[in-house]
C-alpha positions as CSV (number, residue, x, y, z in Angstrom):
1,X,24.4,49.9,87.0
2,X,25.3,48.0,83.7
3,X,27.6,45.7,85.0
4,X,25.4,44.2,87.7
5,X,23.0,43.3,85.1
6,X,23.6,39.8,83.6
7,X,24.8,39.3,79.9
8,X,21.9,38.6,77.4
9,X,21.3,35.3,76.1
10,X,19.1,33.6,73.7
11,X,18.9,29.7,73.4
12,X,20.4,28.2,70.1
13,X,17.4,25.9,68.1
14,X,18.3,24.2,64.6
15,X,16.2,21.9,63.0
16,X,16.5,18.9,60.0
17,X,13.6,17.7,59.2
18,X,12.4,15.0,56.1
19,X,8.4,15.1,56.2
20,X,6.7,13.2,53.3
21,X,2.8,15.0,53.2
22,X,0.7,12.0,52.2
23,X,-1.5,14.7,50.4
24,X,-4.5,11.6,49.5
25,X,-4.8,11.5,53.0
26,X,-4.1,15.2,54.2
27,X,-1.6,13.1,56.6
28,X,2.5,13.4,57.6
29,X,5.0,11.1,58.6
30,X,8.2,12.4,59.4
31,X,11.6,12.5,61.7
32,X,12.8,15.8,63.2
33,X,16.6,16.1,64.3
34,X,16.9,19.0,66.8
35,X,20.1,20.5,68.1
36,X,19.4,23.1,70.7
37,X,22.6,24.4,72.7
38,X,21.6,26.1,76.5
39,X,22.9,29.2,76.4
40,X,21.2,29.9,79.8
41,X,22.5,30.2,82.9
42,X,20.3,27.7,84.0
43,X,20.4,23.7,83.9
44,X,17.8,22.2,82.2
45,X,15.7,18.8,83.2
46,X,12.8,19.0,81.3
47,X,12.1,20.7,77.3
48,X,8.7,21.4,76.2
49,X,7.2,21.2,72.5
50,X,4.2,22.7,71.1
51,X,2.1,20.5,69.1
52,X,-0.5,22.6,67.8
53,X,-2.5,20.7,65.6
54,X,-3.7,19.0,68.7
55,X,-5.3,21.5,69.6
56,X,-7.8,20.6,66.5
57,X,-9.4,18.2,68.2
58,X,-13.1,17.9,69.7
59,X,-11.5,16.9,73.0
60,X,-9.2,19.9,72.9
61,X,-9.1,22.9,75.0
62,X,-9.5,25.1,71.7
63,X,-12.3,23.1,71.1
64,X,-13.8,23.3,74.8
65,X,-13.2,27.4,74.2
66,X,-15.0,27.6,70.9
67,X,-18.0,25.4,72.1
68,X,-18.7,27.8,74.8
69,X,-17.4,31.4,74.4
70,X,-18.5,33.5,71.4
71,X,-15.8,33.8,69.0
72,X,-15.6,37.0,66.5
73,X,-13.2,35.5,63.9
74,X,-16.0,34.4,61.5
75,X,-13.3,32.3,60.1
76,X,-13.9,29.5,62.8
77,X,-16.1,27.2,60.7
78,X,-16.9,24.2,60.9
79,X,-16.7,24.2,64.7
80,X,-14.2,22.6,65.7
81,X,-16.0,19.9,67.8
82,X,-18.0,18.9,64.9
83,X,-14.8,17.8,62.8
84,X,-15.1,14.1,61.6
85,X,-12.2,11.8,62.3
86,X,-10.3,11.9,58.8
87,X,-10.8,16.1,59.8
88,X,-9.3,16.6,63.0
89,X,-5.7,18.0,63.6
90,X,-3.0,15.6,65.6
91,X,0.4,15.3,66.1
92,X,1.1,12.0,67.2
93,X,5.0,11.0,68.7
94,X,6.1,7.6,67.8
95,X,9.5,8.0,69.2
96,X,11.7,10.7,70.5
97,X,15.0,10.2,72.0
98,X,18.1,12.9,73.3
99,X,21.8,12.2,72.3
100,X,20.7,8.6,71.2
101,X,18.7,7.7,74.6
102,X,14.7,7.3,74.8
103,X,12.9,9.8,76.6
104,X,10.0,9.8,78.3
105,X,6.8,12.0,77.5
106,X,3.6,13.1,78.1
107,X,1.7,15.0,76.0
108,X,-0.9,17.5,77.6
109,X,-3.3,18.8,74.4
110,X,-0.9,21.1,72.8
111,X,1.8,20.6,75.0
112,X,4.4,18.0,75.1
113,X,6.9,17.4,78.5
114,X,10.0,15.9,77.8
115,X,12.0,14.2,80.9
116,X,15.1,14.7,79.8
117,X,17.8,11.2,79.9
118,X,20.8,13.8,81.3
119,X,20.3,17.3,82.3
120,X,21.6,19.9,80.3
121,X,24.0,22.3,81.3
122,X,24.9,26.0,80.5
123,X,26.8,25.9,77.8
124,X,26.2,22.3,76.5
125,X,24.0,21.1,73.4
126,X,22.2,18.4,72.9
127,X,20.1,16.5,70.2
128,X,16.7,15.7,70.3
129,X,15.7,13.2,67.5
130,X,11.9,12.4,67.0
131,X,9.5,10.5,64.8
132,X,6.2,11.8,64.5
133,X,2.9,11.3,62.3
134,X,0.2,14.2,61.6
135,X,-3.0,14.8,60.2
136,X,-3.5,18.3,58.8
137,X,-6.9,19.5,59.9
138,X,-9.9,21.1,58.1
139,X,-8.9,24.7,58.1
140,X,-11.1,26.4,60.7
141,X,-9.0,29.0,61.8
142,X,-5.4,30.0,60.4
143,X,-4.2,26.6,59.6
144,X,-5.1,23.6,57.9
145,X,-6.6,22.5,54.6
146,X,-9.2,22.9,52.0
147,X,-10.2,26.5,52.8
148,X,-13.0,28.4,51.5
149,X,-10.7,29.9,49.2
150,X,-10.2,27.2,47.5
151,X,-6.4,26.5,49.0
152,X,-5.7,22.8,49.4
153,X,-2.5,23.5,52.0
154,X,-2.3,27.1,54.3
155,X,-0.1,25.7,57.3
156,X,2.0,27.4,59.6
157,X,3.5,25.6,62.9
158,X,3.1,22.1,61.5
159,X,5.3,21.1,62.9
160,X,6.3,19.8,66.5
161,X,8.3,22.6,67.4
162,X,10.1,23.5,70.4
163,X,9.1,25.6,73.5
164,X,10.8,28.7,74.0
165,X,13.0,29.3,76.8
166,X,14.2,32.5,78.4
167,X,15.2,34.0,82.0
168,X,10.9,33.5,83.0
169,X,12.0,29.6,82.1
170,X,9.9,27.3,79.1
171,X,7.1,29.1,77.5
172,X,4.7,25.8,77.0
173,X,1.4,27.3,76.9
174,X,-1.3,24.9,75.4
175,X,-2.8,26.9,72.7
176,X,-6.3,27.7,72.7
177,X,-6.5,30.0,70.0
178,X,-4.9,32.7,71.0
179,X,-1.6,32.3,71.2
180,X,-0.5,36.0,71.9
């Protein structure tokens, strides 16, 4: 019964990354190199990225959710649909290409489609190379800045990270605070 069961596999994702944090600003410019090899049977047309400080945003699905359904974590404050505009959480893409060739995007809230330029195969790796900019929001729940605390910067996924991928396919679930 073991051998009819396929091997395990686990995509391969490294990343270089030079962010400068404009901390007057509470902003982030930076490029992001990533090499991600498919280690899946499968060929691949499309990646996904997560950009989760979209979803700090009053037009944001997060922000739809915590308008209208009663939220325990206490932590959730300000709301986020009454964040000003220097207070709001974005990623914004200004370029992203694979293996040297534009791509195009769309970006969906927290979620980011990638048409791939070449499919790619089992086996084969390819680089992803994208400029973004960011604003870190207010901290109203796990992330962000200037919490009651006292803590200028608590930030965790700040960065436009990569969709997993398994034998289910790409895991690109907008986030809407509860990302479990």
């Amino acid at each position: 019964a073991a051998r009819a069961q396929a091997a395990p596999w686990q995509q391969r994702v490294a990343y270089e990354m030079d962010v400068t944090l404009l901390a007057d600003r509470h902003q982030m410019r930076g490029t992001q190199q990533l090499t991600y090899t498919n280690n899946a049977p499968d060929t691949l047309r499309t990646a996904y990225y997560h950009l989760y400080f979209n979803a700090f945003d009053p037009g944001s699905m997060m922000a739809e959710r915590n308008r209208h359904l009663p939220d325990p974590d206490g932590r959730v404050v300000p709301r986020i649909f009454n964040l000003g505009p220097d207070e709001v959480g974005y990623h914004r893409i200004l370029s992203l290409e694979q293996d040297g060739t534009p791509v195009d995007f769309t970006i969906t809230d927290t979620v980011l489609r990638v048409d791939l330029a070449a499919p790619i195969l089992p086996g084969a790796t390819t680089v992803f190379t994208m400029r973004f900019r960011s604003q870190v929001p207010l901290q109203t729940r796990r992330s962000g800045r200037d919490n009651r605390e006292g803590i200028d910067y608590s930030m965790s996924q700040w960065y436009p990270k990569l969709a997993a991928y398994d034998e289910r396919g790409w895991h690109a679930d907008p986030y809407v605070g509860r990302e479990f």
